[in-house]
Structure formats: C-alpha cells, structure tokens
N, CA, C and O atoms as a Maestro MAE file, in Angstrom:
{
 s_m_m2io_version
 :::
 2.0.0
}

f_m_ct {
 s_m_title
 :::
 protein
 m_atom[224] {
  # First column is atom index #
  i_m_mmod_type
  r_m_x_coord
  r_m_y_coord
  r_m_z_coord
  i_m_residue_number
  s_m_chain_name
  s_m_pdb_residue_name
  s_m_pdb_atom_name
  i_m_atomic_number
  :::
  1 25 -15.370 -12.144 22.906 1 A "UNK " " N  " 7
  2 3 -15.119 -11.914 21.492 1 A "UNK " " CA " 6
  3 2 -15.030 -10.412 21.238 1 A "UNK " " C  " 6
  4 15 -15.740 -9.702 21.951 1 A "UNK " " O  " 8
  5 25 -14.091 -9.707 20.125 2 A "UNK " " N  " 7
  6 3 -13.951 -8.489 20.233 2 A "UNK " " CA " 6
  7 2 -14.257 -8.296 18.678 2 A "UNK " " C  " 6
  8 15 -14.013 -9.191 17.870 2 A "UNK " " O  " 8
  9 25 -14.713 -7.277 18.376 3 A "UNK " " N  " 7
  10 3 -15.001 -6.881 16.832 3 A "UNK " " CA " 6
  11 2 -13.767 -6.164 16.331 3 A "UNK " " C  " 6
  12 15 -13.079 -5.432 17.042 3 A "UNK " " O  " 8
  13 25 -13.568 -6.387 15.237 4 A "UNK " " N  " 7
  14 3 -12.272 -5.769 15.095 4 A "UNK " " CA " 6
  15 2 -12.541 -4.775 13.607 4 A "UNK " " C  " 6
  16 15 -13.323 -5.305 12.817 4 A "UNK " " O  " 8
  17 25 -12.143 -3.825 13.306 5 A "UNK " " N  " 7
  18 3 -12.345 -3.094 12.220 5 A "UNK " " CA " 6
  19 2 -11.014 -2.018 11.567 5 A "UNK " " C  " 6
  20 15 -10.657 -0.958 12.081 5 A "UNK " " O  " 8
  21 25 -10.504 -2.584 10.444 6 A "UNK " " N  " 7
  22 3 -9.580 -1.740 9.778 6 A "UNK " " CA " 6
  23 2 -10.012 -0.480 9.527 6 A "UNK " " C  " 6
  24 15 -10.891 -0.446 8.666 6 A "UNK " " O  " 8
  25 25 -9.590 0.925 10.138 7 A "UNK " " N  " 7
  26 3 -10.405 2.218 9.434 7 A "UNK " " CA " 6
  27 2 -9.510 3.154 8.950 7 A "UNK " " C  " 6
  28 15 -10.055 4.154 8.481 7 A "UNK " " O  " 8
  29 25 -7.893 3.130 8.910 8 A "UNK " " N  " 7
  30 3 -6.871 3.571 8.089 8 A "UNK " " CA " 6
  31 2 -6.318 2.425 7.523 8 A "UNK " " C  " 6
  32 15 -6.524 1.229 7.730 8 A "UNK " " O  " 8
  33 25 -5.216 3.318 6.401 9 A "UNK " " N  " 7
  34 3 -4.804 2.063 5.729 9 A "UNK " " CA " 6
  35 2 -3.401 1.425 6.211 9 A "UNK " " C  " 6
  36 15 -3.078 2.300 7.014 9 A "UNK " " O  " 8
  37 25 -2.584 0.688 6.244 10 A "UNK " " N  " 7
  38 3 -1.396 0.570 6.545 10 A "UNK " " CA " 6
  39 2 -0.175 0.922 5.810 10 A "UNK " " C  " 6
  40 15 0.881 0.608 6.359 10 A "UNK " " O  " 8
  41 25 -0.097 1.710 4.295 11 A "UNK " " N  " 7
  42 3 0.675 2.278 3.945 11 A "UNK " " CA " 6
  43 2 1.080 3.390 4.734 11 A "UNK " " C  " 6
  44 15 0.364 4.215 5.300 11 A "UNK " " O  " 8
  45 25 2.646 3.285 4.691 12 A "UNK " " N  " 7
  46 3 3.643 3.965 5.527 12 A "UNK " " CA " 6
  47 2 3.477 3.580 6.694 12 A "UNK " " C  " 6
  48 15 3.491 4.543 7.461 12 A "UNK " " O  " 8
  49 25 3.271 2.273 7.382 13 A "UNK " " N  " 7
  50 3 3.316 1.329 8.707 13 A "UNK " " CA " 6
  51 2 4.591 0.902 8.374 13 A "UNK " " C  " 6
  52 15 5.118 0.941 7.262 13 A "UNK " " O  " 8
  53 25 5.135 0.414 9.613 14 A "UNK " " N  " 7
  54 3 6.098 -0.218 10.285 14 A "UNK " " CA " 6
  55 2 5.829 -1.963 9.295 14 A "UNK " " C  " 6
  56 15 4.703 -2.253 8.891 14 A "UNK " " O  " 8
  57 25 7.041 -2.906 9.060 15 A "UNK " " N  " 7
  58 3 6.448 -4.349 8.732 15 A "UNK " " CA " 6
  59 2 6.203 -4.518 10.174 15 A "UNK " " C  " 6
  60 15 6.000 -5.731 10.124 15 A "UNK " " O  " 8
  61 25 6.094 -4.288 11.167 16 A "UNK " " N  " 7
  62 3 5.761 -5.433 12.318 16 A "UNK " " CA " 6
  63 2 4.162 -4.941 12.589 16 A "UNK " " C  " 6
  64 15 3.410 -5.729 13.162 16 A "UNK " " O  " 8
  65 25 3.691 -3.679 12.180 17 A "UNK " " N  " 7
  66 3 2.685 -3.238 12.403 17 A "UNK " " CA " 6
  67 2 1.794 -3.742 11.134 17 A "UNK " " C  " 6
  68 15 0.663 -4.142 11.410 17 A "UNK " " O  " 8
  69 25 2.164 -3.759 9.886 18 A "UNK " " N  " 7
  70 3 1.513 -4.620 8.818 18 A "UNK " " CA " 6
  71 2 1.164 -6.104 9.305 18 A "UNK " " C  " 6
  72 15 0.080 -6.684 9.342 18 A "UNK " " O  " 8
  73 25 2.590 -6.567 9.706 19 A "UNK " " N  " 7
  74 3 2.253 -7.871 10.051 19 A "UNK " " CA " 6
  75 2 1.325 -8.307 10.831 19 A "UNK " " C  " 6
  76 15 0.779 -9.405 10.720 19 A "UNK " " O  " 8
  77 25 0.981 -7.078 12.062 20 A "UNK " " N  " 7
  78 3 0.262 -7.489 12.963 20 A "UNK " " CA " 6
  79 2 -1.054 -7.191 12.599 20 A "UNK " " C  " 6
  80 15 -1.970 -7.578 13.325 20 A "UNK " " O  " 8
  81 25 -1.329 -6.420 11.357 21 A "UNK " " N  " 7
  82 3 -2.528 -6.284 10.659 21 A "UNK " " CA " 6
  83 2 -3.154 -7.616 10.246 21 A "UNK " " C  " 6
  84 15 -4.342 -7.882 10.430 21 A "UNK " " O  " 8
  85 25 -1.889 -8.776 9.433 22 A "UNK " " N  " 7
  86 3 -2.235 -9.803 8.821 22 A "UNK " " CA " 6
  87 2 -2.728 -10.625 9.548 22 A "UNK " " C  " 6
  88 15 -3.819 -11.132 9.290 22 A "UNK " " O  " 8
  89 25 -1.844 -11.004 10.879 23 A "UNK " " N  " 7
  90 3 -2.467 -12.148 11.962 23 A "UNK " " CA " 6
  91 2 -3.769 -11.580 12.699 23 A "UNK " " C  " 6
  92 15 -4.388 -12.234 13.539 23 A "UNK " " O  " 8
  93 25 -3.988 -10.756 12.437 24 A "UNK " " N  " 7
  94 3 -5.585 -9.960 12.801 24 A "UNK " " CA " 6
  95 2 -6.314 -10.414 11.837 24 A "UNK " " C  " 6
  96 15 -7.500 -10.245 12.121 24 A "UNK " " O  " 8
  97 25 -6.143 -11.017 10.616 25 A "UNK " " N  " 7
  98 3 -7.596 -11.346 9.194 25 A "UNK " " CA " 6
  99 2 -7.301 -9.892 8.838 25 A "UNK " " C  " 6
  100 15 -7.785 -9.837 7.708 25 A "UNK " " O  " 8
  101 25 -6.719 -8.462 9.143 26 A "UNK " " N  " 7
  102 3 -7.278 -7.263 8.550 26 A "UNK " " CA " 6
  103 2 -6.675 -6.784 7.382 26 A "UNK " " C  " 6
  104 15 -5.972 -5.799 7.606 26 A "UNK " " O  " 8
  105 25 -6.715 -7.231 5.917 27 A "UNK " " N  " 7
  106 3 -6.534 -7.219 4.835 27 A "UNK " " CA " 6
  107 2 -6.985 -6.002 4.417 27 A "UNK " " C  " 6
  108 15 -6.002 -5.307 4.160 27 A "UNK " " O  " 8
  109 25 -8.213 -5.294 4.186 28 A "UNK " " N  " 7
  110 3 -8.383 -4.604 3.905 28 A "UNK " " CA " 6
  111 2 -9.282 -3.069 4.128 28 A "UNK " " C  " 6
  112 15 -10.352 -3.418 4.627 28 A "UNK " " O  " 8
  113 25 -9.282 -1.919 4.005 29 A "UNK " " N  " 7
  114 3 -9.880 -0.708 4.672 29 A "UNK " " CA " 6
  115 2 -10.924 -1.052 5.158 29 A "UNK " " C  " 6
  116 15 -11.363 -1.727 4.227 29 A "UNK " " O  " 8
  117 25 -11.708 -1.101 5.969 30 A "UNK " " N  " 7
  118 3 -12.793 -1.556 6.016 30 A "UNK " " CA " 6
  119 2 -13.549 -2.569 6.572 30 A "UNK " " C  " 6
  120 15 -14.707 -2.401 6.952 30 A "UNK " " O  " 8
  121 25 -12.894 -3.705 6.641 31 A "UNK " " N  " 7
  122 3 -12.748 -5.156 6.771 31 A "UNK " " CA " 6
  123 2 -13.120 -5.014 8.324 31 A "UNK " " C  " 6
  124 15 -12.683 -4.168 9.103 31 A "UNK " " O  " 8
  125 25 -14.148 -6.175 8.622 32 A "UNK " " N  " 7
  126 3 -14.575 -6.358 10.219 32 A "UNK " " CA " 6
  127 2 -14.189 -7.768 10.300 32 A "UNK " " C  " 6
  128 15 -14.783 -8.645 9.674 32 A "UNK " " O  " 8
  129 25 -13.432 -7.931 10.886 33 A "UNK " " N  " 7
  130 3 -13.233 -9.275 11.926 33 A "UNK " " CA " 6
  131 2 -13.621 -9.724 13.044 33 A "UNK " " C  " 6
  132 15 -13.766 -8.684 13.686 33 A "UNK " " O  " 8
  133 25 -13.931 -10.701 13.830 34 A "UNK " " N  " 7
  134 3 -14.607 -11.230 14.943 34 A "UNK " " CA " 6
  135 2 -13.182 -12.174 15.755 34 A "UNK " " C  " 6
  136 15 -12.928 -13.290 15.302 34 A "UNK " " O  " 8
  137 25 -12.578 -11.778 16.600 35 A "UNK " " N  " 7
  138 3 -11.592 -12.733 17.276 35 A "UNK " " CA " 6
  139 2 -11.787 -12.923 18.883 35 A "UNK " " C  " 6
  140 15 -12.399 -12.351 19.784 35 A "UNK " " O  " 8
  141 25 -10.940 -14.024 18.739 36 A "UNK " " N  " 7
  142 3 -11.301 -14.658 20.250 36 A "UNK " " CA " 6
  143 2 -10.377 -13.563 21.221 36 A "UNK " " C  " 6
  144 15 -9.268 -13.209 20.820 36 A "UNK " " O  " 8
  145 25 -10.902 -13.086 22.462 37 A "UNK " " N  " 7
  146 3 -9.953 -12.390 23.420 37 A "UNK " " CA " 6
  147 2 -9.206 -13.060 24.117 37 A "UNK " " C  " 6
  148 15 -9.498 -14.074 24.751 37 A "UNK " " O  " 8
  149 25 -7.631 -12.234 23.998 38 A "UNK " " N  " 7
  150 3 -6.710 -13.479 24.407 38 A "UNK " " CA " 6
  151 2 -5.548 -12.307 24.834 38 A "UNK " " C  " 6
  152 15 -5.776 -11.098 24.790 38 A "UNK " " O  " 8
  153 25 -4.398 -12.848 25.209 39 A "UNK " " N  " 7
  154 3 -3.598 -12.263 25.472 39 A "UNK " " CA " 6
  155 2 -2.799 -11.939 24.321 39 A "UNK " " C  " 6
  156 15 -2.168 -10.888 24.433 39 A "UNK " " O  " 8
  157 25 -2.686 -12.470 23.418 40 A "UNK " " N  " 7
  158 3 -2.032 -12.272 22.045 40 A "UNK " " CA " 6
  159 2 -2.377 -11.143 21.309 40 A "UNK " " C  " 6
  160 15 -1.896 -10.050 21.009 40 A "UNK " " O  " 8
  161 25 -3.763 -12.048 21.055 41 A "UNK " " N  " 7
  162 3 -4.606 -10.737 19.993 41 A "UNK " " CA " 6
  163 2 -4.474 -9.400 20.964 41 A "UNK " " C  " 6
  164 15 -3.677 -8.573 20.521 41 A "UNK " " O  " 8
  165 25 -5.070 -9.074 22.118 42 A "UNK " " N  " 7
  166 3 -4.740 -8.099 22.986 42 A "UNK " " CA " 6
  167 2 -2.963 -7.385 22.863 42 A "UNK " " C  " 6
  168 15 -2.919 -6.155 22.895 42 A "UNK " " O  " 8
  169 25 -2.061 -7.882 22.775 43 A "UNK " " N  " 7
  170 3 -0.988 -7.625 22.034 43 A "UNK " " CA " 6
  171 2 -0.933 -6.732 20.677 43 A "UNK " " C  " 6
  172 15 -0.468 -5.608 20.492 43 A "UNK " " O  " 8
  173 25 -1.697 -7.811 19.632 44 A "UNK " " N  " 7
  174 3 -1.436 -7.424 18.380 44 A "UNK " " CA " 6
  175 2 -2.410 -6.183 18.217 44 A "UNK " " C  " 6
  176 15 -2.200 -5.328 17.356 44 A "UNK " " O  " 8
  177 25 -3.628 -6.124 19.204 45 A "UNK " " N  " 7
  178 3 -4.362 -5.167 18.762 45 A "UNK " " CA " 6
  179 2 -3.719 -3.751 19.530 45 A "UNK " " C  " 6
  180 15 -3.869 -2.609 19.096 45 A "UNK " " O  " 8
  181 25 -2.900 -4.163 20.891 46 A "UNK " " N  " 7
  182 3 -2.148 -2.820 21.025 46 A "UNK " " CA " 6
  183 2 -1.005 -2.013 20.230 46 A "UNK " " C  " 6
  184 15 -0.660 -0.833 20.285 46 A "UNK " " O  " 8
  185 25 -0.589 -3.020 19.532 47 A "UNK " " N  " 7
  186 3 0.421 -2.127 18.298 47 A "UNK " " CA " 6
  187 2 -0.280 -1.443 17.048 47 A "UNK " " C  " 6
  188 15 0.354 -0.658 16.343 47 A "UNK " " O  " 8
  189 25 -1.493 -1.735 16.814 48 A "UNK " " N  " 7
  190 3 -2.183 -1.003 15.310 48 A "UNK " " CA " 6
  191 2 -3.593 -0.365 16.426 48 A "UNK " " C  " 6
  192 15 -4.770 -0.438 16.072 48 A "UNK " " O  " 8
  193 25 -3.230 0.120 17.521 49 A "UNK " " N  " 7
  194 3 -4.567 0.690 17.848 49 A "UNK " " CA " 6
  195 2 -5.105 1.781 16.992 49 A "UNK " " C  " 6
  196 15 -6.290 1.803 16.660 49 A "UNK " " O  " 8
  197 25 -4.120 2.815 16.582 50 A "UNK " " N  " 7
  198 3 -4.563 3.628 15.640 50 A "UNK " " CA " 6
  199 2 -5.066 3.739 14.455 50 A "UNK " " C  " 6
  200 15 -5.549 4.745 13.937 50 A "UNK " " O  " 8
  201 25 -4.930 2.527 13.958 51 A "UNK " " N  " 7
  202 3 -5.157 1.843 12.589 51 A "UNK " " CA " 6
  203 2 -6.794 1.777 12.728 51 A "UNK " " C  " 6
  204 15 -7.517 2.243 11.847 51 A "UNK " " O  " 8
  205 25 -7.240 1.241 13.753 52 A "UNK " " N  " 7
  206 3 -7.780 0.354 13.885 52 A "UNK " " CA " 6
  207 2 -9.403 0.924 15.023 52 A "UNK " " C  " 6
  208 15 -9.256 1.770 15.905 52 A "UNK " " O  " 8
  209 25 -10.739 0.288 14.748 53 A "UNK " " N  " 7
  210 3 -11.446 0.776 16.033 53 A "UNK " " CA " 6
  211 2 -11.773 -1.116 16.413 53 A "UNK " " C  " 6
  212 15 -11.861 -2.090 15.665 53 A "UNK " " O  " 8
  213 25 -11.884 -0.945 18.045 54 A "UNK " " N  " 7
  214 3 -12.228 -2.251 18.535 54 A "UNK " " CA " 6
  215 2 -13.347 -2.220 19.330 54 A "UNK " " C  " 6
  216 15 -13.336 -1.278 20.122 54 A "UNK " " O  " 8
  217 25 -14.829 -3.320 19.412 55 A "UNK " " N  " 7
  218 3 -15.681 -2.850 20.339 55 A "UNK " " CA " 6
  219 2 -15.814 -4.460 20.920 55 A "UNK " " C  " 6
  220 15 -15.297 -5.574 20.839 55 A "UNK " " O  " 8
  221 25 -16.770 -3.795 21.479 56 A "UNK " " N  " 7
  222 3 -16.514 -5.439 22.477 56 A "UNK " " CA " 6
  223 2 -17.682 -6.345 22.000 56 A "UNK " " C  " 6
  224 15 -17.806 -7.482 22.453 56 A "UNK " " O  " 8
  :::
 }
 m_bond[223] {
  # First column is bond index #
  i_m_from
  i_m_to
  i_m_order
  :::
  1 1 2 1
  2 2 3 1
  3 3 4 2
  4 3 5 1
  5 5 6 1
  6 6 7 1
  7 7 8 2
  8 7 9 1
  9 9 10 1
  10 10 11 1
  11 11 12 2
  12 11 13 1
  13 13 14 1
  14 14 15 1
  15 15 16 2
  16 15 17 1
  17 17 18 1
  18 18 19 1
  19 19 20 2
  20 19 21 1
  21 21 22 1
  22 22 23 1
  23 23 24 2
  24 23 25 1
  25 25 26 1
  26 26 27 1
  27 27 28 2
  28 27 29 1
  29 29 30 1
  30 30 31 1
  31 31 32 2
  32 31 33 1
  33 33 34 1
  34 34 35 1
  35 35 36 2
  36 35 37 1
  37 37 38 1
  38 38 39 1
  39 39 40 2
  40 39 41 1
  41 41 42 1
  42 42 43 1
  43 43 44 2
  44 43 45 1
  45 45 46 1
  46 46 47 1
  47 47 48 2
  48 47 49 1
  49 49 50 1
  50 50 51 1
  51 51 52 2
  52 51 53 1
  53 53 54 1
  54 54 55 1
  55 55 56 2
  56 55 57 1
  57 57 58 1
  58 58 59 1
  59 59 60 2
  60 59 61 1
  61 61 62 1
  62 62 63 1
  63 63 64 2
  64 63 65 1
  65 65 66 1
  66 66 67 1
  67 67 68 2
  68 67 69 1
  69 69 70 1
  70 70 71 1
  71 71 72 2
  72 71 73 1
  73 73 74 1
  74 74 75 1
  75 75 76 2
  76 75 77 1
  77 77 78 1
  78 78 79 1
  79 79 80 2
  80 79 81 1
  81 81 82 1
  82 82 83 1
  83 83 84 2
  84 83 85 1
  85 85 86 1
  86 86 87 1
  87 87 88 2
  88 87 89 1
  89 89 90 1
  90 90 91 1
  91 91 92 2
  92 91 93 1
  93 93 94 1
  94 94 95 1
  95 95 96 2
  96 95 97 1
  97 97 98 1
  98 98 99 1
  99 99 100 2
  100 99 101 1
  101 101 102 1
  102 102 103 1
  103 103 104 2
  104 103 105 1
  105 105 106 1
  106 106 107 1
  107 107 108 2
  108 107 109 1
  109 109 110 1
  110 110 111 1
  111 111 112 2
  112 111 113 1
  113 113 114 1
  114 114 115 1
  115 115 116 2
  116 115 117 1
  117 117 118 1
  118 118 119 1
  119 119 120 2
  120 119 121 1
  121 121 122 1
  122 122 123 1
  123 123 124 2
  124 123 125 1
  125 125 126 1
  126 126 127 1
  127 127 128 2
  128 127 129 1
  129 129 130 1
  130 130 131 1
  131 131 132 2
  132 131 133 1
  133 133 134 1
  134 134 135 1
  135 135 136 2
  136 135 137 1
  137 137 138 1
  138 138 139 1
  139 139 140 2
  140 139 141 1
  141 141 142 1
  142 142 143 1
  143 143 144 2
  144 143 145 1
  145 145 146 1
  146 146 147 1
  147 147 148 2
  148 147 149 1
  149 149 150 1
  150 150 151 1
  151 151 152 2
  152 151 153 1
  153 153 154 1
  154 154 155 1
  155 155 156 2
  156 155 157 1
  157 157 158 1
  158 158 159 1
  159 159 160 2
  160 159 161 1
  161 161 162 1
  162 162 163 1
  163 163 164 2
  164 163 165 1
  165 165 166 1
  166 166 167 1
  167 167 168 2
  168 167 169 1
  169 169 170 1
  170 170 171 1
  171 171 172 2
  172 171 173 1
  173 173 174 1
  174 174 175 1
  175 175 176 2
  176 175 177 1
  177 177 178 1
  178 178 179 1
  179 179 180 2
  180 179 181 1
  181 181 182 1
  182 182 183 1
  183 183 184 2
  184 183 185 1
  185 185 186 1
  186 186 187 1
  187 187 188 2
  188 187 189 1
  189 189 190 1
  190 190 191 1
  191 191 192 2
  192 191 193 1
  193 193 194 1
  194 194 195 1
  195 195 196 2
  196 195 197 1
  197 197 198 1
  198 198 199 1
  199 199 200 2
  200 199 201 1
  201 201 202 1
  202 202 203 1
  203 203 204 2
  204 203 205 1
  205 205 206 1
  206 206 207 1
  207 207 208 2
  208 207 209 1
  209 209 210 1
  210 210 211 1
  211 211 212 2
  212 211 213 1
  213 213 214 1
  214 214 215 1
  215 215 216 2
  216 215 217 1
  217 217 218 1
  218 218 219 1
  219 219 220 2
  220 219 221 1
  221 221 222 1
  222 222 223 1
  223 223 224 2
  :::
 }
}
C-alpha cells in the first residue's frame, strides 16, 4: 500500500496529468490517499510525481 499526498495544485497541468490526479482520489491540496500498489497506479503516480509526495 502506498500513501499518496497532493502538495501542489494542478492548475496549469496538462488534462492527462489532471486526469491522472482524479483516478488517484487526489481532489484536493492536501488530500492523503491510501492505494493498492500496482502497475497502474505506479504509472499514474509517475506522471504527477511532482505534484505529488509518495511514502510507502
């Protein structure tokens, strides 16, 4: 399981990089999510790495 945490915002992102915010749960600044490790999410979390901090 990986913790997931929005810590910029996604204004002036890419839509595929928003999008990949949404299928993450990461709605808003701040926002911690809990997801299963997978090859996907591992995907989606490599396009908003900057957005974003991940811990294990």
């Amino acid at each position: 399981m990986l913790k997931v945490t929005l810590k910029r915002s996604p204004i002036g992102q890419t839509t595929r990089q928003r999008d990949s915010l949404r299928g993450l749960g990461l709605t808003r600044v701040g926002r911690t999510v809990i997801v299963r490790e997978s090859d996907q999410v591992r995907g989606l979390i490599r396009k908003v790495l900057h957005l974003i901090e991940v811990e294990s």
